[in-house]
C-alpha positions as CSV (number, residue, x, y, z in Angstrom):
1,X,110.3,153.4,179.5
2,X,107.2,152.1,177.2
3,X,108.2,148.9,175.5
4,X,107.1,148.7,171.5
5,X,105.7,145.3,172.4
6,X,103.3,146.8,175.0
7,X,102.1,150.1,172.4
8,X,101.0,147.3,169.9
9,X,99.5,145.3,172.5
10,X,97.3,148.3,172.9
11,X,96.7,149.2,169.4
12,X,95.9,145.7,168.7
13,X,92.4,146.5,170.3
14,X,91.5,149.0,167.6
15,X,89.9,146.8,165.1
16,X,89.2,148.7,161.6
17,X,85.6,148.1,161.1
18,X,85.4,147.9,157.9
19,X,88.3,145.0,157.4
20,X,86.9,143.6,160.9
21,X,91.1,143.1,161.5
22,X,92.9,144.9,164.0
23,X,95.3,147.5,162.4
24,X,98.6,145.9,164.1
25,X,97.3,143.1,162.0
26,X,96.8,144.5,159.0
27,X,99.7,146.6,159.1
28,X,98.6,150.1,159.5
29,X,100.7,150.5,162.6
30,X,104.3,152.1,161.2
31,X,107.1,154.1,162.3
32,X,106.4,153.4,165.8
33,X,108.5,155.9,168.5
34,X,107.9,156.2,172.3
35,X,110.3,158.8,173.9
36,X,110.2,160.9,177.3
37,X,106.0,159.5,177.4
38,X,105.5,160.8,173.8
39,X,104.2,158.4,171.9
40,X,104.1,159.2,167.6
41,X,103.5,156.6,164.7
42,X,101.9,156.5,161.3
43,X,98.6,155.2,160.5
44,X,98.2,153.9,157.2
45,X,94.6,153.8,155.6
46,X,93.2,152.0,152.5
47,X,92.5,155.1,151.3
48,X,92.8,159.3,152.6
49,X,88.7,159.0,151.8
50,X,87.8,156.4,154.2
51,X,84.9,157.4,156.5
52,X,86.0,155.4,159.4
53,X,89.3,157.5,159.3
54,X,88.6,160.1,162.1
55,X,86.7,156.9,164.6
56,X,90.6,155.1,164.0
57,X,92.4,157.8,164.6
58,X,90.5,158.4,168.0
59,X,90.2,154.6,168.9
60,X,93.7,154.2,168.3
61,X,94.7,157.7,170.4
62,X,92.5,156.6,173.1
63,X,94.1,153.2,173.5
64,X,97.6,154.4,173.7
65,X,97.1,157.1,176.3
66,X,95.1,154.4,178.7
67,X,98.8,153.5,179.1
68,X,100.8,154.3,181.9
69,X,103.5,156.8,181.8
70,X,101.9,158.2,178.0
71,X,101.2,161.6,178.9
72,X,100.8,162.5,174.1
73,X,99.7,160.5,170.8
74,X,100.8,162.1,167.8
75,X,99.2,160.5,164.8
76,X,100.4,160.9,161.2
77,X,98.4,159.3,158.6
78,X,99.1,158.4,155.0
79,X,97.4,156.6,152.1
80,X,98.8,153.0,151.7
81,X,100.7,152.4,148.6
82,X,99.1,149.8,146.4
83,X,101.2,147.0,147.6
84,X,100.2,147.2,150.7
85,X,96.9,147.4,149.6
86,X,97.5,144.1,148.1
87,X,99.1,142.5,151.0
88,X,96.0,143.4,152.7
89,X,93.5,142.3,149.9
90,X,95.3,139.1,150.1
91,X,94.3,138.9,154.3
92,X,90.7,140.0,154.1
93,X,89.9,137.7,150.9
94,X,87.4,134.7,152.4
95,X,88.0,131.7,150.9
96,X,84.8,131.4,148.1
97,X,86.5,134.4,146.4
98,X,89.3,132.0,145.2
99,X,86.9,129.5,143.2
100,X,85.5,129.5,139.9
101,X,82.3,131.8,139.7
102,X,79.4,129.6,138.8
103,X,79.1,131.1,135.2
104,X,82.7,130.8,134.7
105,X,82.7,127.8,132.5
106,X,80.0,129.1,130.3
107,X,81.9,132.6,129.1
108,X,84.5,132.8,126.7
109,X,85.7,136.3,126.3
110,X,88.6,136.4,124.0
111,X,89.5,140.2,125.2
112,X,89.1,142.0,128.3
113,X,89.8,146.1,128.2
114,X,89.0,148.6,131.3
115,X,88.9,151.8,130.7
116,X,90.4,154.1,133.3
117,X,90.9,157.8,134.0
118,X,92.3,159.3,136.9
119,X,89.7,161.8,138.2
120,X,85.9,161.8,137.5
121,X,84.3,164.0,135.3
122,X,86.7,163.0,131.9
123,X,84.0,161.6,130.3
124,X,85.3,158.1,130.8
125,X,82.3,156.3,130.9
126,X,81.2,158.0,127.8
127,X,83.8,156.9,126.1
128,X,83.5,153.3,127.4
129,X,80.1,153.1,125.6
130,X,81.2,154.4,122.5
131,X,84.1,151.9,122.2
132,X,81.3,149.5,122.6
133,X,79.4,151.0,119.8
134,X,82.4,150.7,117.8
135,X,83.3,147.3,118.1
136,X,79.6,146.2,117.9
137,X,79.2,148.0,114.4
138,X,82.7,145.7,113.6
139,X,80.5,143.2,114.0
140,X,82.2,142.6,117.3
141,X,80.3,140.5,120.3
142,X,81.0,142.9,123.0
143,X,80.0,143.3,126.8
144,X,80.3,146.4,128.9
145,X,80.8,145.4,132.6
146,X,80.2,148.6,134.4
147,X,82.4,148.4,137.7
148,X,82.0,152.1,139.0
149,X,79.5,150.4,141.5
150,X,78.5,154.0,143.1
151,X,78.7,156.0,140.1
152,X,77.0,153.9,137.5
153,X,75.8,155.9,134.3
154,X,76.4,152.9,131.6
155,X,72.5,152.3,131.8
156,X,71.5,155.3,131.3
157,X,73.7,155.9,128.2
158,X,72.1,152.7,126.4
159,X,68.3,153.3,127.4
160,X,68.2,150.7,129.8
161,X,66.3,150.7,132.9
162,X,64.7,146.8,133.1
163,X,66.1,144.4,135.5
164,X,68.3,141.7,133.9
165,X,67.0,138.4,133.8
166,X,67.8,135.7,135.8
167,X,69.0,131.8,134.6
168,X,69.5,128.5,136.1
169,X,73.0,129.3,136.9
170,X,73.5,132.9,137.5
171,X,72.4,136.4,136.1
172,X,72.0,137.0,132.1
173,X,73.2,140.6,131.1
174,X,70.5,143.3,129.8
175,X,71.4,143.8,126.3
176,X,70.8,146.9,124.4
177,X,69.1,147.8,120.8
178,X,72.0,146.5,118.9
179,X,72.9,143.7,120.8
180,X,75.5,145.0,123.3
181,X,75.1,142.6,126.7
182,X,75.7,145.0,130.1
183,X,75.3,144.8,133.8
184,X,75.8,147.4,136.0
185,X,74.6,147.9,139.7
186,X,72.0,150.5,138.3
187,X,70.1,147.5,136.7
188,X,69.5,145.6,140.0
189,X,68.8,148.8,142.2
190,X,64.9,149.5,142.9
191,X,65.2,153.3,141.6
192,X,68.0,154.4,139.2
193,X,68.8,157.2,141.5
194,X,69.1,154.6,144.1
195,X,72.5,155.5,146.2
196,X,74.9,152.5,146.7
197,X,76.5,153.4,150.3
198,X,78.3,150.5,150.4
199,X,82.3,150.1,151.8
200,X,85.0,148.7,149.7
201,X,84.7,145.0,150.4
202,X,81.1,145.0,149.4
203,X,81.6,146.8,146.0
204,X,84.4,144.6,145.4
205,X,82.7,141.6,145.9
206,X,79.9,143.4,143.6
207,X,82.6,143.5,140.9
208,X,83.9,140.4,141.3
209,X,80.3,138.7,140.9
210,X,79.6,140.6,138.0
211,X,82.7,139.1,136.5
212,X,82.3,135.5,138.0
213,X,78.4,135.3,138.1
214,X,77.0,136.7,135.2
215,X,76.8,134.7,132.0
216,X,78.0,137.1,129.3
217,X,78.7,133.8,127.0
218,X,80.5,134.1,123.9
219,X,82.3,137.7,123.7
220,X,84.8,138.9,121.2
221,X,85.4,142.3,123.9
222,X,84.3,142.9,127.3
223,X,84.7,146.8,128.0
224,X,85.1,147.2,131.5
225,X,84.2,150.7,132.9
226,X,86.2,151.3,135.7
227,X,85.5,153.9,138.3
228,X,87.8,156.9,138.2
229,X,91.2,156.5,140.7
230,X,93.0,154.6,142.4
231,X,90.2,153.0,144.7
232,X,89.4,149.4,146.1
233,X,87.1,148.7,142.6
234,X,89.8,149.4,140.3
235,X,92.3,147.6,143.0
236,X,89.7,144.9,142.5
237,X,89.6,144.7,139.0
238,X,93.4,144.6,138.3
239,X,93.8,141.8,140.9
240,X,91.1,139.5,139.8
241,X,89.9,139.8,136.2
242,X,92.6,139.1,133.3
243,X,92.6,141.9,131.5
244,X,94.2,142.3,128.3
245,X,94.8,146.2,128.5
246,X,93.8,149.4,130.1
247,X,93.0,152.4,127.8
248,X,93.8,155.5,130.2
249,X,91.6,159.2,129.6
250,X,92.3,162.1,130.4
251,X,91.6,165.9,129.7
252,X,93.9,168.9,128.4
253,X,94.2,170.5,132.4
254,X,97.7,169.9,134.1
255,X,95.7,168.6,136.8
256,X,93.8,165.5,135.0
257,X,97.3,164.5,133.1
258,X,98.7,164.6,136.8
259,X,95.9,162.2,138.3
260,X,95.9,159.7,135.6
261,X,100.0,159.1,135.9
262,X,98.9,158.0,139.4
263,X,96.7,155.7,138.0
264,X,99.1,154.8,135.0
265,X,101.4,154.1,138.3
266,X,99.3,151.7,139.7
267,X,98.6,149.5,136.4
268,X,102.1,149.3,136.5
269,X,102.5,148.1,139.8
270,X,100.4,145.5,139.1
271,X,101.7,144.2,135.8
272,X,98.9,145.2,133.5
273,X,99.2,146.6,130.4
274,X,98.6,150.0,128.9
275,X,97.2,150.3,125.5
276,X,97.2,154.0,125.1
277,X,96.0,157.5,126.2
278,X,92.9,159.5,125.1
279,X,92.4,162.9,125.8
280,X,89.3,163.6,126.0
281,X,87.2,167.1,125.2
282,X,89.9,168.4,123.8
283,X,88.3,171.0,121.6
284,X,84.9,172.3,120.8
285,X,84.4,172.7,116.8
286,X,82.6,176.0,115.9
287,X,79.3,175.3,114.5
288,X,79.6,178.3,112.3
289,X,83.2,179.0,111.0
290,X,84.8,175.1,112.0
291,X,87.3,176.8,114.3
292,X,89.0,174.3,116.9
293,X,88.6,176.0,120.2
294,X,90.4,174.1,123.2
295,X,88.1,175.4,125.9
296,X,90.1,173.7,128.8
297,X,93.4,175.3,127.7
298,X,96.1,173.8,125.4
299,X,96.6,170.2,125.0
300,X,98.7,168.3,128.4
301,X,98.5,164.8,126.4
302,X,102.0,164.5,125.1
303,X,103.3,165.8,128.2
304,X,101.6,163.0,130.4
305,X,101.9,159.7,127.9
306,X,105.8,160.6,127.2
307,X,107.3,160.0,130.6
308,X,104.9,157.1,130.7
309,X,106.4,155.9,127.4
310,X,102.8,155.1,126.2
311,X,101.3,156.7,122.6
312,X,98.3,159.2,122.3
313,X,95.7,157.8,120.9
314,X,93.4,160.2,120.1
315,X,92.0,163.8,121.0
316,X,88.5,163.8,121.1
317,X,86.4,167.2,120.9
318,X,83.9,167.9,123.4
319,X,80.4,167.5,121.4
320,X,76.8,168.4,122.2
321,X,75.5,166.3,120.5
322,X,77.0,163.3,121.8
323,X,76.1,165.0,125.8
324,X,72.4,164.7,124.1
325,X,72.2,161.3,122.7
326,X,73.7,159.7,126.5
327,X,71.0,161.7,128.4
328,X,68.3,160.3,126.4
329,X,69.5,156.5,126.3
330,X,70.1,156.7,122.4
331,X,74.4,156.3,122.5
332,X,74.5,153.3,119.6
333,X,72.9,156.5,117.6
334,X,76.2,158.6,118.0
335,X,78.7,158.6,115.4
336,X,82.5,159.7,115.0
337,X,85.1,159.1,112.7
338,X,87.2,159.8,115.3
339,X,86.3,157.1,117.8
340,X,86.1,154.8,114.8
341,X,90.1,155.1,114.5
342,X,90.6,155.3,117.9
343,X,88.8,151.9,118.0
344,X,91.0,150.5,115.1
345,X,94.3,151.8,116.9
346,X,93.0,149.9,120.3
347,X,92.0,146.5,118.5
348,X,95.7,146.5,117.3
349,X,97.9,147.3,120.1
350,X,95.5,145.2,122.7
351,X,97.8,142.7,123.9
352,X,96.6,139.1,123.1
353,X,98.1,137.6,126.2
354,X,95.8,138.5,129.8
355,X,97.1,139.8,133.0
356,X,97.5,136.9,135.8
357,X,95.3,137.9,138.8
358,X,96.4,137.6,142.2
359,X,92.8,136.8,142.9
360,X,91.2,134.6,140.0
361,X,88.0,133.9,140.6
């Protein structure tokens, strides 16, 4: 009979190449059975996404069956839930990650928000500029830190396109026509359309430099555009920047509410507070009679922020105009009296005390 002892033995040779750990190590290995040479477990990923999933699966299968008397391997696989993604965060962290960044002592950011959705294509980043907008025509100092490292678009939206200049002691952020400071990824790439093909360790070290590394200075608000799910950057983010807040966005299908509670889920999990909902494209205003017409079906918003016990912020309409002004670089130009309140309603319920990384940097 196949001792447990001897099965991890084996599976301690499969080494995930990404985390460059063996997955008995990093706990992956679960639920282990061996019975009448039929050996089953579960393997636990980082994420259902990862591209290295099918070369583990067949690594691991391979090693098992080179044992004697295994005649099956039956592999279930799961997504890790974000615990365990932060007990393994915790093992693969090398040691330079837990020291000051060396711009650290020359910011003071009084408030730190990230703005989250749960699936792409909300108009989250979109909405991260405009808050910027906002608070900059407050008079605000304000810094957008754009941490969806492979999907960066907060360059475009502000008509930037130079690289950002580099000081004595780390990287200054581009700043736009009215003053907004921003780094993004896109800024230090040799084309815009540049693809970043990098795994999760490199775009969370990406993130965390951008936090640590860049001197942003004196800022009143640092918008953080996070990318959309549950993901290693936004892991990152909640783990090891103090954040005052996340403002969650969503849109009026079931589906969106349903994928931002899994993010709302996570926050939680990690002890950071949620400042509010936004649903986002909402309605569409008829040009010629003013009719509201909600062309992605009626609105899901109280039924996702309810059970969450959090309040709806806003409902924003889907505009052209504003589609318009982010293709051609010309954002600060946009204006809404609706994101105007929504900003107000955000600078009062953001929570003056920061999260407490796991991770400071």
């Amino acid at each position: 009979m196949l001792a447990e002892r001897e099965i991890l033995n084996a599976l301690s040779r499969v080494v995930d190449p990404e985390l460059r750990r063996n997955v008995v190590e990093l706990g992956m290995i679960q639920d282990l059975r061996a019975e009448d040479g039929v050996v089953s477990f579960t393997l636990a990923l980082t994420t259902l996404a990862c591209p290295l999933r099918e070369g583990i699966v067949a690594e691991a299968r391979k090693a098992v069956l080179a044992l004697d008397g295994v005649r099956d391997v039956q592999i279930s696989i799961r997504e890790m839930t974000p615990e365990e993604k932060a007990r393994i965060w915790a093992q693969v962290q090398p040691p330079r990650q837990q020291e000051p960044g060396v711009a650290a002592h020359l910011n003071h950011i009084d408030r730190v928000l990230a703005v989250m959705s749960g699936k792409g294509g909300v108009g989250k980043s979109s909405l991260a500029a405009l808050l910027a907008v906002s608070l900059r025509r407050r008079g605000k100092r304000v810094g957008v830190l754009d941490a969806d490292i492979t999907g960066p678009s907060i360059p475009r939206m502000f008509g930037l396109h130079e690289p950002p200049p580099v000081g004595p002691v780390g990287i200054l952020p581009a700043e736009t026509a009215t003053g907004i400071r921003v780094m993004s990824i896109n800024l230090l790439l040799p084309e815009e359309d540049e693809a970043v093909i990098w795994r999760g360790p490199l775009i969370s070290g990406a993130i965390q430099q951008f936090w640590g590394d860049v001197v942003w200075g004196d800022l009143d608000v640092l918008v953080v555009d996070l990318p959309p799910g549950t993901s290693d950057a936004a892991l990152t983010v909640m783990q090891s920047i103090p954040l005052n807040g996340i403002l969650l966005v969503t849109s009026p299908q079931d589906l969106a509410g349903m994928v931002v509670r899994k993010a709302a889920r996570m926050a939680e999990h990690l002890s950071v507070p949620i400042v509010g909902l936004v649903e986002n494209m909402a309605y569409v205003t008829c040009p010629k009679c003013g009719e509201r017409i909600e062309v992605f079906g009626p609105s899901q918003a109280q039924q996702t922020a309810i059970p969450l016990g959090i309040p709806v912020l806003a409902r924003l309409p889907l505009d052209p105009e504003l589609a318009r002004l982010c293709d051609s670089g010309r954002v600060e130009q946009y204006a809404s009296g609706d994101v105007d309140a929504l900003t107000e309603k955000v600078l009062q319920r953001l929570p003056t005390t920061k999260s407490v990384p796991l991770f400071p940097r």
